[in-house]
BADREN-722858 format. One record per atom (N, C-alpha, C): y negated, z negated, x; atom name. Coordinates in Angstrom, 3 decimals. Each point is the difference from the previous one (the first is absolute). Layout:
{north = Y	up = Z	east = X	a = CA}
...
//
This chain:
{north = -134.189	up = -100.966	east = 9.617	a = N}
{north = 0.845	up = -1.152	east = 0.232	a = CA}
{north = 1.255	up = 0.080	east = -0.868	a = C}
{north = -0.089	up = 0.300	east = -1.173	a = N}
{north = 0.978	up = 0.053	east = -0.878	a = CA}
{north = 0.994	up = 0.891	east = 0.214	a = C}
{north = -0.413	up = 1.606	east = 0.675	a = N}
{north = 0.784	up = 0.916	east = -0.013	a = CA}
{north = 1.145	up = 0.074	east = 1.045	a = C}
{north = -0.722	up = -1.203	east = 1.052	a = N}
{north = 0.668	up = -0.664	east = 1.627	a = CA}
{north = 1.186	up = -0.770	east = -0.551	a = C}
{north = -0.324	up = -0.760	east = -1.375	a = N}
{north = 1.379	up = -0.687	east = -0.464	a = CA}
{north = 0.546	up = 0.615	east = -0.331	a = C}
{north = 0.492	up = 0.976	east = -1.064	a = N}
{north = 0.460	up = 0.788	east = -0.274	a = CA}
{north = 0.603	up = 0.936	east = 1.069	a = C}
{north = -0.256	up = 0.381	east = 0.814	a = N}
{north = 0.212	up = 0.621	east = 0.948	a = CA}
{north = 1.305	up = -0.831	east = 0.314	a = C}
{north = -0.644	up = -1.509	east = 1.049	a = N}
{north = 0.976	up = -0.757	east = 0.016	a = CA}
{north = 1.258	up = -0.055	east = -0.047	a = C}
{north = -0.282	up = -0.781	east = -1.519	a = N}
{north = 1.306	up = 0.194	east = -0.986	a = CA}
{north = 0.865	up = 1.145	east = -0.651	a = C}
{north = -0.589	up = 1.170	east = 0.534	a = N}
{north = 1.227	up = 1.049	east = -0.085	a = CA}
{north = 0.399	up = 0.332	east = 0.855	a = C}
{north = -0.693	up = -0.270	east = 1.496	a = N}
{north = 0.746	up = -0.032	east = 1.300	a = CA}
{north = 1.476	up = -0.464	east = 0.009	a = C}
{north = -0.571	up = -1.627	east = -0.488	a = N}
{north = 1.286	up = -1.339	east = -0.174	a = CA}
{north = 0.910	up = 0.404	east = -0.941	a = C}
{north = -0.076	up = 0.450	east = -0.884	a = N}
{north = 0.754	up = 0.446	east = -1.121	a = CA}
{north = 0.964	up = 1.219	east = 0.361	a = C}
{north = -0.628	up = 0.954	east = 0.951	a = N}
{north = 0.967	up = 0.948	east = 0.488	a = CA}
{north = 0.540	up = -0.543	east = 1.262	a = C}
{north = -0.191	up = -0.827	east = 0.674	a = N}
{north = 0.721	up = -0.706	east = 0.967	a = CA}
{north = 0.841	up = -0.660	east = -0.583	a = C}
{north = 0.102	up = -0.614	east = -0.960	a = N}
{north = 0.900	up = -1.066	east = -0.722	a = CA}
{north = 1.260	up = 1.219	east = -1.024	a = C}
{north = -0.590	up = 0.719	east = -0.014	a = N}
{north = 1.090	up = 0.666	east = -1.057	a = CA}
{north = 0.773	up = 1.261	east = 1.036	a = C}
{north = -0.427	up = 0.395	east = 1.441	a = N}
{north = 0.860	up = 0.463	east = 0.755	a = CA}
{north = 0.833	up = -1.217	east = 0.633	a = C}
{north = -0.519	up = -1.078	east = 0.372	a = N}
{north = 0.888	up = -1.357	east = 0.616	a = CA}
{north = 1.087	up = -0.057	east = -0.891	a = C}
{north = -0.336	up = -0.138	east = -1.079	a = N}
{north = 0.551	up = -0.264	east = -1.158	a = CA}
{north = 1.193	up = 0.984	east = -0.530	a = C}
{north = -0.277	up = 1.152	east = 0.393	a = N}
{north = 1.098	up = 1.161	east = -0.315	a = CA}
{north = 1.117	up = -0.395	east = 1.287	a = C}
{north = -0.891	up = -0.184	east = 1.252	a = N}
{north = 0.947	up = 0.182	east = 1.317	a = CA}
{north = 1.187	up = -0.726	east = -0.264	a = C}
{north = -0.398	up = -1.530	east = -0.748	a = N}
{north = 0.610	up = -1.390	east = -0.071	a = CA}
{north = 1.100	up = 0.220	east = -1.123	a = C}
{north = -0.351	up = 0.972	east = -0.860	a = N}
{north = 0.923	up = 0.097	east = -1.254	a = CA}
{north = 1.247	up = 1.292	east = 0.540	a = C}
{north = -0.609	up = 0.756	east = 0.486	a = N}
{north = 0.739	up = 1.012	east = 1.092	a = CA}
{north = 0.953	up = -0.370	east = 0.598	a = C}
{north = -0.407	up = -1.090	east = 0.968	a = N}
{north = 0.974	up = -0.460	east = 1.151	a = CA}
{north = 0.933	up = -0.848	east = -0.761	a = C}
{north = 0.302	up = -0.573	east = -1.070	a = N}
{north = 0.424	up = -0.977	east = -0.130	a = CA}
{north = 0.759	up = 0.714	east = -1.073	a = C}
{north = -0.301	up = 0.633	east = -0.611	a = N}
{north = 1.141	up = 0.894	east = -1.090	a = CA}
{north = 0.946	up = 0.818	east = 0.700	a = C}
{north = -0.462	up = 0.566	east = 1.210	a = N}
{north = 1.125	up = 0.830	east = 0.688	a = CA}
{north = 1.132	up = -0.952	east = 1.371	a = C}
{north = -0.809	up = -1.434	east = -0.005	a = N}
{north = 0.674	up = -0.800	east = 0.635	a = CA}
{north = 0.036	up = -0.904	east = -0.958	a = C}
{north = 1.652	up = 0.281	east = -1.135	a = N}
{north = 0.372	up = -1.459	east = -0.836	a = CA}
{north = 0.482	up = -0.992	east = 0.576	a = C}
{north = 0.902	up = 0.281	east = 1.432	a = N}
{north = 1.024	up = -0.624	east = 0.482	a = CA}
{north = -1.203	up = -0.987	east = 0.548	a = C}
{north = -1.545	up = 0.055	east = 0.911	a = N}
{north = -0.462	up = -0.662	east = 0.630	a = CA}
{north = -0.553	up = -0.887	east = -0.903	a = C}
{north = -0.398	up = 0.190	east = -1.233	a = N}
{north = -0.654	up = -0.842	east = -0.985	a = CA}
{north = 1.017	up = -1.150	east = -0.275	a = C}
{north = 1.380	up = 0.532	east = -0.680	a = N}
{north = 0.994	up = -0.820	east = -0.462	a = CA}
{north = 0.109	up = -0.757	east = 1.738	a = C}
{north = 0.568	up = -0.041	east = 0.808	a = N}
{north = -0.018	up = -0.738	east = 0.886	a = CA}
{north = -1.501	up = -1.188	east = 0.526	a = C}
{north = -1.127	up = 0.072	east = 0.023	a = N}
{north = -1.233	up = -0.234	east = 0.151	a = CA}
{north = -0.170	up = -1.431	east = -1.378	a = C}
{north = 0.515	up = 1.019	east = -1.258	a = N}
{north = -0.059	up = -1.320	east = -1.414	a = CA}
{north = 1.140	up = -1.081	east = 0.409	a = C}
{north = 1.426	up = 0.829	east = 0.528	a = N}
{north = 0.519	up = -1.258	east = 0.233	a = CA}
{north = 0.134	up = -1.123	east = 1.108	a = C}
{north = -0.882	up = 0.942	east = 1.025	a = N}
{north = -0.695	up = -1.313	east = 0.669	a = CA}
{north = -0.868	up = -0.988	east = -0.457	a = C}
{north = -1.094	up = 1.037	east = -0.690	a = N}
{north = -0.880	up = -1.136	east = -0.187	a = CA}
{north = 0.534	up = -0.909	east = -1.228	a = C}
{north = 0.567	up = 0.082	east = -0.953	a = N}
{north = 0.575	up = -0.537	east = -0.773	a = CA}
{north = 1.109	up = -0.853	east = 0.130	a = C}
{north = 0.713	up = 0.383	east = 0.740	a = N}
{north = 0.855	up = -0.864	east = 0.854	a = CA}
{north = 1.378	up = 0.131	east = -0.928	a = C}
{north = 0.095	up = 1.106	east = -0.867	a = N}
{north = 1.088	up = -0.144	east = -0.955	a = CA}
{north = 1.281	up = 1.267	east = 0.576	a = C}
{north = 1.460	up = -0.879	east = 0.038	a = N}
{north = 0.977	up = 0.715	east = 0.133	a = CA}
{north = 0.064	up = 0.924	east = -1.004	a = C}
{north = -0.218	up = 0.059	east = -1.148	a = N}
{north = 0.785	up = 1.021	east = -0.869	a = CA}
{north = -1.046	up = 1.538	east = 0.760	a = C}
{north = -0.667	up = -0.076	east = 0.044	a = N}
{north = -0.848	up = 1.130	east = 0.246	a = CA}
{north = 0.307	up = 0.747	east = 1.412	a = C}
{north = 0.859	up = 0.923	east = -0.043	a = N}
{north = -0.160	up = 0.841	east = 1.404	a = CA}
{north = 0.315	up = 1.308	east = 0.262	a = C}
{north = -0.362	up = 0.723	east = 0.889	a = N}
{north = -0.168	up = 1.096	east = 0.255	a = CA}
{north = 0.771	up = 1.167	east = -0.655	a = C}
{north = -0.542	up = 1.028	east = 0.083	a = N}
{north = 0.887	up = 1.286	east = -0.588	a = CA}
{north = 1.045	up = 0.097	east = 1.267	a = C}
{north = -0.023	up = -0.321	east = 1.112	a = N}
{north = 0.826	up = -0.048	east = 1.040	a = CA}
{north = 1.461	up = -0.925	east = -0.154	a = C}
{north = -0.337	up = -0.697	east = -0.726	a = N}
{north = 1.488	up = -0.685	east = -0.571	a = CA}
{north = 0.925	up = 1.114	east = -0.530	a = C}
{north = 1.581	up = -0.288	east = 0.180	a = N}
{north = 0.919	up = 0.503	east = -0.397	a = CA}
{north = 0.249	up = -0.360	east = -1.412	a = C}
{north = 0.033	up = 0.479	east = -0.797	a = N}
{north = 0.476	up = -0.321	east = -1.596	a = CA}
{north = 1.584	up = 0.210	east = 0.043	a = C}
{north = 0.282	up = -1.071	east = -0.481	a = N}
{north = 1.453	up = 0.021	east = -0.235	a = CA}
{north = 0.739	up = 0.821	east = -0.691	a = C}
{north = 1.428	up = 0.335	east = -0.012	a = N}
{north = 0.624	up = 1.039	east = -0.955	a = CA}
{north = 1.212	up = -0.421	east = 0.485	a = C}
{north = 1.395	up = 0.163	east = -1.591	a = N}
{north = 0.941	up = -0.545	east = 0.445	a = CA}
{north = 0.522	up = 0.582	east = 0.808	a = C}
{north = 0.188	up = 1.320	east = 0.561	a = N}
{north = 1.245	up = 0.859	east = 0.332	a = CA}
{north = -0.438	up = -0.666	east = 1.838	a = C}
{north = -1.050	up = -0.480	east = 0.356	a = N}
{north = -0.313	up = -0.844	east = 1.255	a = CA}
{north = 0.394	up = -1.466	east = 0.467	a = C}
{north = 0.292	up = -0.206	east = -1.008	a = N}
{north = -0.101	up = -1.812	east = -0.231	a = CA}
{north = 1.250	up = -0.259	east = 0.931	a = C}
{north = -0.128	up = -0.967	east = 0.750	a = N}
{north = 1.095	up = -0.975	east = 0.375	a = CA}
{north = 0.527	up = -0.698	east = -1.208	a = C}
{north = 1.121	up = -1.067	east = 0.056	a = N}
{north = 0.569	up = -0.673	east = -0.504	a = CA}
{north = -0.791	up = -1.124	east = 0.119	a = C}
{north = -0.208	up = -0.723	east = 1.151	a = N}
{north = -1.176	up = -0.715	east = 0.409	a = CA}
{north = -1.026	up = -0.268	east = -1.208	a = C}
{north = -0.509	up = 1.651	east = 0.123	a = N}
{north = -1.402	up = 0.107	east = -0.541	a = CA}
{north = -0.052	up = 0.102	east = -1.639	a = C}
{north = 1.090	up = 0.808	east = -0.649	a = N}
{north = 0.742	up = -0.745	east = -1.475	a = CA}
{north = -0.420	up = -0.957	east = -0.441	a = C}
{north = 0.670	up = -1.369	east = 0.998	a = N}
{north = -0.032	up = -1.248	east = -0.315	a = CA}
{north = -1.486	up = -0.575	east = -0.092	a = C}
{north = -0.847	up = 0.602	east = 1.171	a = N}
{north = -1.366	up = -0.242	east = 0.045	a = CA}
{north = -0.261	up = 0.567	east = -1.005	a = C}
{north = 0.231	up = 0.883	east = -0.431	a = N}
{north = -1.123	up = 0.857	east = -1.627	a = CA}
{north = 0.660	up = -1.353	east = -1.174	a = C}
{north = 0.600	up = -0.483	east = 0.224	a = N}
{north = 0.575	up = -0.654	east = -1.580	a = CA}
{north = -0.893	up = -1.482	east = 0.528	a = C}
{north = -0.178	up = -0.350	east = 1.187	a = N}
{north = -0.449	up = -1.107	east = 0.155	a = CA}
{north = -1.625	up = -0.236	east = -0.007	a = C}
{north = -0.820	up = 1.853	east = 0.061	a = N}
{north = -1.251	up = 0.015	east = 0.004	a = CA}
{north = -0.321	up = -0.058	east = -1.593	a = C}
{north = 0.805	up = 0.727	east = -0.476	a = N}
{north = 0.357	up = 0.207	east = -1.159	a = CA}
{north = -0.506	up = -0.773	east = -1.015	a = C}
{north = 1.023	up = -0.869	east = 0.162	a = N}
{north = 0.338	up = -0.943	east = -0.897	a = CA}
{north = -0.969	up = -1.353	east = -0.082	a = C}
{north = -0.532	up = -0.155	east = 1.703	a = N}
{north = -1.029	up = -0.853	east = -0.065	a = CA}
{north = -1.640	up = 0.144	east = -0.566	a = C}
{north = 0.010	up = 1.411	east = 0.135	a = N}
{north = -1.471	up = 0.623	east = -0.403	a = CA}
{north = 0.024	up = 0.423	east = -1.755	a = C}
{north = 0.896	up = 0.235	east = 0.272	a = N}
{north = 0.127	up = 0.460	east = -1.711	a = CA}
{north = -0.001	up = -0.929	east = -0.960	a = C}
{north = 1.134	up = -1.133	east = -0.082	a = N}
{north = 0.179	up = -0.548	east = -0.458	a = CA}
{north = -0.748	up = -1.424	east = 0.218	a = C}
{north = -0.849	up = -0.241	east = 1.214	a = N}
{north = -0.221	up = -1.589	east = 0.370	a = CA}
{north = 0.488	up = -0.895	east = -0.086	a = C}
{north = 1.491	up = 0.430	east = 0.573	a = N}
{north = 1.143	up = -1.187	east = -0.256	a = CA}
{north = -0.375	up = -1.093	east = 1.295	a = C}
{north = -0.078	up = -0.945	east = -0.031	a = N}
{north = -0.024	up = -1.259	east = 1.265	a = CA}
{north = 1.291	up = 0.295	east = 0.856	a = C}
{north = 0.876	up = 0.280	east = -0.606	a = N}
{north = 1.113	up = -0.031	east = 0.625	a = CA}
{north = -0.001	up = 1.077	east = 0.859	a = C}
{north = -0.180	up = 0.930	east = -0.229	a = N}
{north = -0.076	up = 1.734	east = 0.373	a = CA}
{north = -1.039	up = -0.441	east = 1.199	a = C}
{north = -1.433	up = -0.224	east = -0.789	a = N}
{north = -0.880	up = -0.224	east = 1.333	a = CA}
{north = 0.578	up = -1.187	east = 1.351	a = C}
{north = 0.656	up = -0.836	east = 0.027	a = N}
{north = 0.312	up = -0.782	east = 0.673	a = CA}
{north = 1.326	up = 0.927	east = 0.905	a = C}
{north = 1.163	up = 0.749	east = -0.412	a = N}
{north = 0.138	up = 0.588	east = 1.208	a = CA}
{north = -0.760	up = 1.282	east = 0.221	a = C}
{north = -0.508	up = 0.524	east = -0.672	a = N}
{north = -1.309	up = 0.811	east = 0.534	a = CA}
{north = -0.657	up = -0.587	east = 1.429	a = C}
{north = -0.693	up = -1.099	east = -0.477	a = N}
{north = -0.970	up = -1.296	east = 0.651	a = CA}
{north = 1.362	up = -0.358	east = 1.143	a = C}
{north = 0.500	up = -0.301	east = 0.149	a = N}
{north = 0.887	up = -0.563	east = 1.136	a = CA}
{north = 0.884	up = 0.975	east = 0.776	a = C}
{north = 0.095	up = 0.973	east = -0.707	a = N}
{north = 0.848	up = 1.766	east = 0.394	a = CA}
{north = -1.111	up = 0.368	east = 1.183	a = C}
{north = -1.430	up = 0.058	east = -0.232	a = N}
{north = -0.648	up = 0.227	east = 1.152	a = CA}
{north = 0.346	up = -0.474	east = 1.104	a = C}
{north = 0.255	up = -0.893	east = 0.720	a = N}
{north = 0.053	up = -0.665	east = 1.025	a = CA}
{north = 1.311	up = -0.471	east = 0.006	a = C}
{north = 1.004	up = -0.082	east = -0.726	a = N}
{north = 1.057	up = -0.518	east = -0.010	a = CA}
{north = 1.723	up = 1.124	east = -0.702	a = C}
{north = 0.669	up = -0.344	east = 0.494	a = N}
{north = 1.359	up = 0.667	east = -0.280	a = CA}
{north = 0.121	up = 0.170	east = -1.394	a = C}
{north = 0.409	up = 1.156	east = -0.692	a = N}
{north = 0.538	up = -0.174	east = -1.165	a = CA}
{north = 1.229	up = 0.801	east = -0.523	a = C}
{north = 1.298	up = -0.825	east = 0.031	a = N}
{north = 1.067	up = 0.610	east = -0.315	a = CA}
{north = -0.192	up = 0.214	east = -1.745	a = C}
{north = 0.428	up = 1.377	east = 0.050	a = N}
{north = 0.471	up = 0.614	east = -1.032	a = CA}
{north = 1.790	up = 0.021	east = -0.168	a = C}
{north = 0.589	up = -0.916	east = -0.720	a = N}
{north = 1.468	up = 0.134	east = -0.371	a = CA}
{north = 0.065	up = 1.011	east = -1.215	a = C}
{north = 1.008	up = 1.010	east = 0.618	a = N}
{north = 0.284	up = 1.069	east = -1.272	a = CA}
{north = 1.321	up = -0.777	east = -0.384	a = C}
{north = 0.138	up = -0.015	east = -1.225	a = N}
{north = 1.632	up = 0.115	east = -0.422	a = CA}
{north = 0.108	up = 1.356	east = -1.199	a = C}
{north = 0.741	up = 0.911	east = 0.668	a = N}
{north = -0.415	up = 1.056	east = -1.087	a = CA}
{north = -1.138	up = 0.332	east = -0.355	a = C}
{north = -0.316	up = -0.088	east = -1.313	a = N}
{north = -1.168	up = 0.406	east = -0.274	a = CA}
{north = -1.279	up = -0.959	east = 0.172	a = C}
{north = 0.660	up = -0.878	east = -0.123	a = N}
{north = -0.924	up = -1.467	east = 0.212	a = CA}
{north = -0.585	up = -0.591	east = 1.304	a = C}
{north = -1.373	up = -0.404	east = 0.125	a = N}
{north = -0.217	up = -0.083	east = 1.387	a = CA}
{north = -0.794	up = -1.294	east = -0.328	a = C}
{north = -0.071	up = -1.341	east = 0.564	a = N}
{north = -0.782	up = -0.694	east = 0.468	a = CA}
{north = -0.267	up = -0.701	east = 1.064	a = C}
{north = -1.447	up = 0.143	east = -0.074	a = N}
{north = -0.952	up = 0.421	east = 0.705	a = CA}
{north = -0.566	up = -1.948	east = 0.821	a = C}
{north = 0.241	up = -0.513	east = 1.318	a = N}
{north = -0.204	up = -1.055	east = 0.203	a = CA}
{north = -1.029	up = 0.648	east = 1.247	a = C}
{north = -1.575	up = -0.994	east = -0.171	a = N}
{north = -0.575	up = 0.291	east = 1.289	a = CA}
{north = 0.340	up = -1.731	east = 0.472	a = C}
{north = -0.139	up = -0.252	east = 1.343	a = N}
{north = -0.449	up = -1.149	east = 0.571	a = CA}
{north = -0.667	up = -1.179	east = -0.611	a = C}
{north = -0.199	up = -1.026	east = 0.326	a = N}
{north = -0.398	up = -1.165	east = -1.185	a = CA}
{north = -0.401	up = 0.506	east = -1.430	a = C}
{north = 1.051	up = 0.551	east = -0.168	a = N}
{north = -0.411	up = 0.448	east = -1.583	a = CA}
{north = 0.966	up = -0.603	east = -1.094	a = C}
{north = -0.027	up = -0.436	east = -1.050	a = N}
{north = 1.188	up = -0.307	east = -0.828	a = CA}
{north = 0.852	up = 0.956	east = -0.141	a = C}
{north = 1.601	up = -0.391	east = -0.150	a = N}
{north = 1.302	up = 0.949	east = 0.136	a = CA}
{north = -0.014	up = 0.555	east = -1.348	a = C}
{north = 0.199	up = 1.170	east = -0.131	a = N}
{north = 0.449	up = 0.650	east = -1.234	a = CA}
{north = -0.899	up = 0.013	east = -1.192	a = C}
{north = -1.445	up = 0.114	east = 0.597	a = N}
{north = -0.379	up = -0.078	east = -1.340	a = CA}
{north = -0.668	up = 1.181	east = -0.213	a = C}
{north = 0.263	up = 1.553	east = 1.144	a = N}
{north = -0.777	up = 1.056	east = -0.091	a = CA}
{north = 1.437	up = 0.924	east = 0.110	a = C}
{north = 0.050	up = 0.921	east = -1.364	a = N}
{north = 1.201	up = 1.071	east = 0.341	a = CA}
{north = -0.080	up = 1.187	east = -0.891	a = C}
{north = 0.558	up = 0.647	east = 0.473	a = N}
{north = 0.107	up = 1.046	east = -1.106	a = CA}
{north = 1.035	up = 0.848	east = 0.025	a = C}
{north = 0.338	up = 0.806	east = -1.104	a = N}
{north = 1.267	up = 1.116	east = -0.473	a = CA}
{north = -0.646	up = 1.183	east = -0.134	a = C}
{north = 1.196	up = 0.627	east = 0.538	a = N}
{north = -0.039	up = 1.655	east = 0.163	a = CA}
{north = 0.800	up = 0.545	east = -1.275	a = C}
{north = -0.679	up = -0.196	east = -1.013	a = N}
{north = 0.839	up = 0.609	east = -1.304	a = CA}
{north = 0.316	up = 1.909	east = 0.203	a = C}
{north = 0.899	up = -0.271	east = -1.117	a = N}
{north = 0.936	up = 1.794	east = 0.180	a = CA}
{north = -0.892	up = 1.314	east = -0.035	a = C}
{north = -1.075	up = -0.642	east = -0.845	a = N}
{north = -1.323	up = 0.931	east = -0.105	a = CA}
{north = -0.436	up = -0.041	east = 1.209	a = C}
{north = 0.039	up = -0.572	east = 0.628	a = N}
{north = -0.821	up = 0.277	east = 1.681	a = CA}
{north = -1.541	up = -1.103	east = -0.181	a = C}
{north = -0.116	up = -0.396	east = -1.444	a = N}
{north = -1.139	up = -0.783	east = 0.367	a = CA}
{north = 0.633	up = -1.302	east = 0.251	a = C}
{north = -1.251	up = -0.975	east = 0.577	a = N}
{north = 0.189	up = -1.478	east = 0.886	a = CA}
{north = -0.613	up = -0.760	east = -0.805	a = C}
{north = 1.025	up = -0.697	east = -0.540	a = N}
{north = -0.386	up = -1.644	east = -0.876	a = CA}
{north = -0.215	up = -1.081	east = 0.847	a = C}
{north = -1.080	up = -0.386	east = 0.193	a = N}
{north = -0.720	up = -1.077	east = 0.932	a = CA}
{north = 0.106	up = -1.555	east = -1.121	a = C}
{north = 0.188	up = -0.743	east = 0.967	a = N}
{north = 0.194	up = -1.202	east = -0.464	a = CA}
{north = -0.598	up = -0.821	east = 0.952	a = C}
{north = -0.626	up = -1.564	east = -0.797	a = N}
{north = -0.230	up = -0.928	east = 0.914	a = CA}
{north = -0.038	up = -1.734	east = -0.812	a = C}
{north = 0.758	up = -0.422	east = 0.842	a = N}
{north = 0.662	up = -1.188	east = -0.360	a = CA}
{north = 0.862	up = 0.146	east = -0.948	a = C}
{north = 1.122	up = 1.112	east = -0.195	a = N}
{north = 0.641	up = 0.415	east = -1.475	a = CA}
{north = -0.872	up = 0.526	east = -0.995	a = C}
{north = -1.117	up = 0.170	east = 0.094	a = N}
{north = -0.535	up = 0.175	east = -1.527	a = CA}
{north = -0.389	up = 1.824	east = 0.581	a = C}
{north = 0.149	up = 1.262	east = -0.915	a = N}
{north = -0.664	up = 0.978	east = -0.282	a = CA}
{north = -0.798	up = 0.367	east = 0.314	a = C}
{north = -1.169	up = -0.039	east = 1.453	a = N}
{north = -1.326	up = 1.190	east = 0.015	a = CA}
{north = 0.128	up = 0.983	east = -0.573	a = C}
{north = 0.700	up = 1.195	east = 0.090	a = N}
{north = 0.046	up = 1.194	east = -0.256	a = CA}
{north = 0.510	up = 1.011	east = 0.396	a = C}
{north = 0.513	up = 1.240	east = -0.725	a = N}
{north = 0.520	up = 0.844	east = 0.756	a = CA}
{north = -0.824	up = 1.303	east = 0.144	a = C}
{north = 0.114	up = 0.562	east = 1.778	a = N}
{north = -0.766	up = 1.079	east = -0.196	a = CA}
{north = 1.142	up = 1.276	east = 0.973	a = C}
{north = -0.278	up = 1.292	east = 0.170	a = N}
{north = 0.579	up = 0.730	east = 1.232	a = CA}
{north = -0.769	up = -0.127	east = 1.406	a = C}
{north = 0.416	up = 0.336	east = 0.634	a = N}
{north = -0.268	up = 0.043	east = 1.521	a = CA}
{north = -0.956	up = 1.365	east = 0.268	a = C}
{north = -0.222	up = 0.421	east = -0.755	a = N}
{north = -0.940	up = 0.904	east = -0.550	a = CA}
{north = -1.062	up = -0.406	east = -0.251	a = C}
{north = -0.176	up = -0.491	east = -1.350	a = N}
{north = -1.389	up = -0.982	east = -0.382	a = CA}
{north = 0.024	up = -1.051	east = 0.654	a = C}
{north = 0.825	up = -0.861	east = 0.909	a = N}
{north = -0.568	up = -0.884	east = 0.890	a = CA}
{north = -0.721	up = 0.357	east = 0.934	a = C}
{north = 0.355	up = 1.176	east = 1.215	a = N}
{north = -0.708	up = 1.103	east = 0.861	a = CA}
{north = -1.291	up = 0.101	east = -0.827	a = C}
{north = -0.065	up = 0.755	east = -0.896	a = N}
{north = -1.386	up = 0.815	east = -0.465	a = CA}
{north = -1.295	up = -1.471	east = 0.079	a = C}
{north = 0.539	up = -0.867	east = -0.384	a = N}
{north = -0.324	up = -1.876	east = -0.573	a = CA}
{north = -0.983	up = -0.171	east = 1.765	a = C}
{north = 1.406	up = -0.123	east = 0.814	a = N}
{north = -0.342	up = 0.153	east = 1.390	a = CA}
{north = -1.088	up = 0.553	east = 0.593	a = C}
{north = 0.030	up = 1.471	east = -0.292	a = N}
{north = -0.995	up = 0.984	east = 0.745	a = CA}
{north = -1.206	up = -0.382	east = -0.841	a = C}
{north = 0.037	up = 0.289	east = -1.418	a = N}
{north = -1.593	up = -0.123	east = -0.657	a = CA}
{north = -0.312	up = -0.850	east = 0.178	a = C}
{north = 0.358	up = -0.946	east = 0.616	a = N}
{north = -1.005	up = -1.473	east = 0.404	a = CA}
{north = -0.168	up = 0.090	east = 1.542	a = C}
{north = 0.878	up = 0.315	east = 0.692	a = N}
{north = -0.312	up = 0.111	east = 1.687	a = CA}
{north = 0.816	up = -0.972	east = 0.401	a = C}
{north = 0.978	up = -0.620	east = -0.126	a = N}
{north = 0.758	up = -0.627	east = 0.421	a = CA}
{north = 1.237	up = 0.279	east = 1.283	a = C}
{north = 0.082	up = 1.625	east = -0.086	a = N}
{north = 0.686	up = 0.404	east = 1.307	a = CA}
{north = 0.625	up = -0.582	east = 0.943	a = C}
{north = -1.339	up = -0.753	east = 0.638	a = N}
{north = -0.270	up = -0.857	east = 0.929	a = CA}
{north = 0.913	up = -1.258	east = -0.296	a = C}
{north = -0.211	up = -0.203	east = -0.184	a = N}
{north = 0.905	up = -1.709	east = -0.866	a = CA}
{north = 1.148	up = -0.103	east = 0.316	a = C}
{north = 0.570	up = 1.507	east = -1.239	a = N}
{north = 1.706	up = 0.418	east = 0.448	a = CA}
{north = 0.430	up = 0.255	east = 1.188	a = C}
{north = -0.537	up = 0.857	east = 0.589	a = N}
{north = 0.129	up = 0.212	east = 1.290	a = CA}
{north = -0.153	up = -1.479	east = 1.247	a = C}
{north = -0.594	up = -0.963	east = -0.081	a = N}
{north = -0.009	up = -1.204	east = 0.485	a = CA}
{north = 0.925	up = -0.737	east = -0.057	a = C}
{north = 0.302	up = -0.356	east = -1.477	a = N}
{north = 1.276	up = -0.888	east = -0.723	a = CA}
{north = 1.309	up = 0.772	east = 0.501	a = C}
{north = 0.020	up = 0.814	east = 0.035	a = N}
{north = 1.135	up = 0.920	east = -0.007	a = CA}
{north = 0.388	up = -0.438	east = 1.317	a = C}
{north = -0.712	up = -0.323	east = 1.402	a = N}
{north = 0.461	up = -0.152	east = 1.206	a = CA}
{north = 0.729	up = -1.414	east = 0.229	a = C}
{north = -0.163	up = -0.744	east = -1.074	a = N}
{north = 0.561	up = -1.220	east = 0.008	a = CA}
{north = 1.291	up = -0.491	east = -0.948	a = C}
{north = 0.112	up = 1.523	east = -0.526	a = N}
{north = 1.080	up = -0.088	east = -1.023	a = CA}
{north = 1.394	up = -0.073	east = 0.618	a = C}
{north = 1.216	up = -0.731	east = -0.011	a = N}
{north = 1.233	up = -0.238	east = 0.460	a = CA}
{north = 1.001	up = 0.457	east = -1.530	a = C}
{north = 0.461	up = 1.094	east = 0.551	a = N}
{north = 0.769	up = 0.099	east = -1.415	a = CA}
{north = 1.842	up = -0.443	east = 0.218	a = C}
{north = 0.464	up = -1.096	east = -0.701	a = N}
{north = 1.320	up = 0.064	east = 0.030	a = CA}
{north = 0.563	up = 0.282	east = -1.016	a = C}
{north = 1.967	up = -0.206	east = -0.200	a = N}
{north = 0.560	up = 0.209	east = -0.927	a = CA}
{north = 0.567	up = -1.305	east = -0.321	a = C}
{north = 0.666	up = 0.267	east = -1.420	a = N}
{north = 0.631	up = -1.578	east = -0.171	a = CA}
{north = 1.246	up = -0.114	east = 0.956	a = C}
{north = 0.404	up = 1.086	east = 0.741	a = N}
{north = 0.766	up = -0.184	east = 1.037	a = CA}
{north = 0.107	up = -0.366	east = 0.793	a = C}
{north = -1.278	up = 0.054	east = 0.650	a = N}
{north = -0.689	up = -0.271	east = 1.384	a = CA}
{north = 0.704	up = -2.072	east = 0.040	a = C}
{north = -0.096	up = -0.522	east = -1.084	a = N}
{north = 0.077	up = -1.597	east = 0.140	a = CA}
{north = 1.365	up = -0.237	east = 0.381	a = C}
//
């Protein structure tokens, strides 16, 4: 009787540890199906596929610029302000006024002027909101900011709703 269990249980045990290889197999050589699968079931945007495009500047629209300073600035920093035309940039218009180096940034029911930033001589971007200082970074480490979190997606969204004028345009 005893030797029937035993028996058994090394049957189950080698059934479970070939299942078990198949399952670790399939799923290491398919990352893209796992990462897609978690962010279903999880239901979370930041998470997606190796099939996404990662951003890089020498690609970028002008558009999409404006979107990196606006993903940017809202994720990084957790400015209200930032997130609100973030938050309203989805679904709604958002002119970007350049004057020179200076651009602010109005989405749709959003308060006027309180999201902008400068293109200093160094090439990095001093972000501001409501007048006061967030920070300055390059368009470089904003990108890298971008991709290591998975945000791609975002920019690429915002970006279709971006209206860029000049102070001329008025």
């Amino acid at each position: 009787m005893k030797k029937s269990h035993k028996g058994i249980i090394a049957l189950i045990a080698i059934i479970l540890i070939v299942v078990g290889g198949g399952v670790v197999f399939y799923f290491s050589s398919n990352q893209n199906a796992v990462q897609d699968v978690t962010a279903k079931v999880i239901g979370h945007s930041k998470i997606t596929s190796k099939k996404s495009n990662k951003l890089s500047i020498s690609e970028l629209s002008d558009k999409q610029r404006n979107a990196v300073v606006i993903v940017y600035a809202s994720m990084k920093y957790d400015d209200k302000n930032w997130r609100r035309v973030l938050k309203n940039g989805q679904s709604n218009r958002i002119e970007a006024t350049a004057n020179f180096h200076h651009v602010v940034l109005n989405a749709e029911n959003n308060r006027n002027d309180y999201t902008d930033y400068t293109i200093q001589p160094n090439r990095k971007y001093l972000i501001f909101s409501f007048k006061s200082t967030l920070g300055e970074s390059s368009l470089d480490k904003m990108i890298d900011y971008i991709n290591d979190h998975n945000y791609e997606s975002i920019v690429n969204q915002l970006s279709k709703h971006i209206v860029i004028r000049s102070v001329d345009d008025d």
